[in-house]
N, C-alpha and C positions, 0 to 999 in steps of 0.2 A: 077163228073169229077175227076178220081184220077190224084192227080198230083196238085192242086190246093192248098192244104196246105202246098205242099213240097216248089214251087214255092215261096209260101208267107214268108217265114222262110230262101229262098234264099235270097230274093229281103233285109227283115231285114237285114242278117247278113254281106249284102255287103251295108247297107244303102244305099239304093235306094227307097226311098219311092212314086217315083213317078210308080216305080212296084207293091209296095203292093197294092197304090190306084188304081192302076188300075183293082187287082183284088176282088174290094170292090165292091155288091151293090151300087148303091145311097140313098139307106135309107139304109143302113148297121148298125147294132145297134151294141156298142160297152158298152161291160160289164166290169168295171174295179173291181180290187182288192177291190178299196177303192174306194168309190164316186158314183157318179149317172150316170145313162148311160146317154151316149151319140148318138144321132142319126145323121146318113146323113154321105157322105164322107167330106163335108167341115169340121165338130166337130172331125174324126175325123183326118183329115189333119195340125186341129191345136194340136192336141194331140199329134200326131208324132212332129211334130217341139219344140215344147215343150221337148218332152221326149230326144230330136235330142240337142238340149242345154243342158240340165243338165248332160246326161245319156252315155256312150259307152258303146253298151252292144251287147253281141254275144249269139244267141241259140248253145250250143251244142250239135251235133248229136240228135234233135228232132224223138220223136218214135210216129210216128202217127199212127193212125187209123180211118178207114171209117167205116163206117155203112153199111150194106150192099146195100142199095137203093143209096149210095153216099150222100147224101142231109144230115150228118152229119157227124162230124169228132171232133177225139179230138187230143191231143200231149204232151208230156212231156219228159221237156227236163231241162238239167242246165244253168241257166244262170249264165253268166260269165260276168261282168263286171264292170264300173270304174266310180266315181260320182264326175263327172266336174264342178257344178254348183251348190249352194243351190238352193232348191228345197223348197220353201213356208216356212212352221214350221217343217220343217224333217230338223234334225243335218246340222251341216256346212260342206259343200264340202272340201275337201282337198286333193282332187285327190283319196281317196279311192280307193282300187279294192274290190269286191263280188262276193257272189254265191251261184245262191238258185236253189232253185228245184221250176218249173212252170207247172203249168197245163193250159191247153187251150182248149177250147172249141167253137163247128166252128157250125153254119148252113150255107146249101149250097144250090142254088137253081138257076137255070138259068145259071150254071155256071160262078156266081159268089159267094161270102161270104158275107151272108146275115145278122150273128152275129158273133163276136168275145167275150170270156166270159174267160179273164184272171184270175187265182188264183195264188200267191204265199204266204208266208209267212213275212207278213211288219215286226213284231216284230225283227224276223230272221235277214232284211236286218240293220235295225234300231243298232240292237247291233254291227253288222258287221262292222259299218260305222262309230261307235262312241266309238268302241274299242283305 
């Protein structure tokens, strides 16, 4: 279903995540940067609320791309944003602003998104935040 990555990168950047979930699977597996995945929309509904506390952060202008069967997709795009909140053992918030480069990677299936498989660069943000 084209159209379903674009939507999801909308619903983000106007924080609405009750959009994004809704175009999640229910066993949607979600591959982070850093850490263990996560399965199911509840894991990761608490991830967004999490990320939604610490984080203001906006894609922009994501370049996506399908596969041609649809049922995969990836995006990369800058992210632009502002660290509100300490975040566990990463540096002390103090309003920072940032900006990395992300990659993302999607399965699709049923017309919904079945995995989500973020990349960026932590070291990148790490320095940015603690310059």
């Amino acid at each position: 279903m084209t159209g379903i990555i674009e939507s999801y990168y909308d619903a983000f950047n106007h924080g609405d995540a009750e959009r994004m979930l809704s175009l999640l699977a229910d066993d949607v597996v979600h591959e982070p940067c850093q850490g263990s995945p996560r399965v199911g929309v509840g894991a990761f509904r608490e991830f967004l609320d999490h990320m939604n506390r610490c984080y203001k952060e906006h894609a922009i202008e994501p370049r996506i791309l399908y596969s041609p069967a649809e049922n995969h997709a990836s995006a990369e795009f800058m992210l632009e944003g502002k660290y509100l909140k300490t975040d566990g053992d990463l540096p002390v918030a103090k309003g920072q602003h940032y900006r990395l480069r992300v990659g993302a990677f999607f399965d699709i299936a049923g017309n919904r998104i079945t995995r989500v498989t973020n990349h960026y660069n932590l070291q990148d943000w790490i320095d940015q935040v603690s310059a």
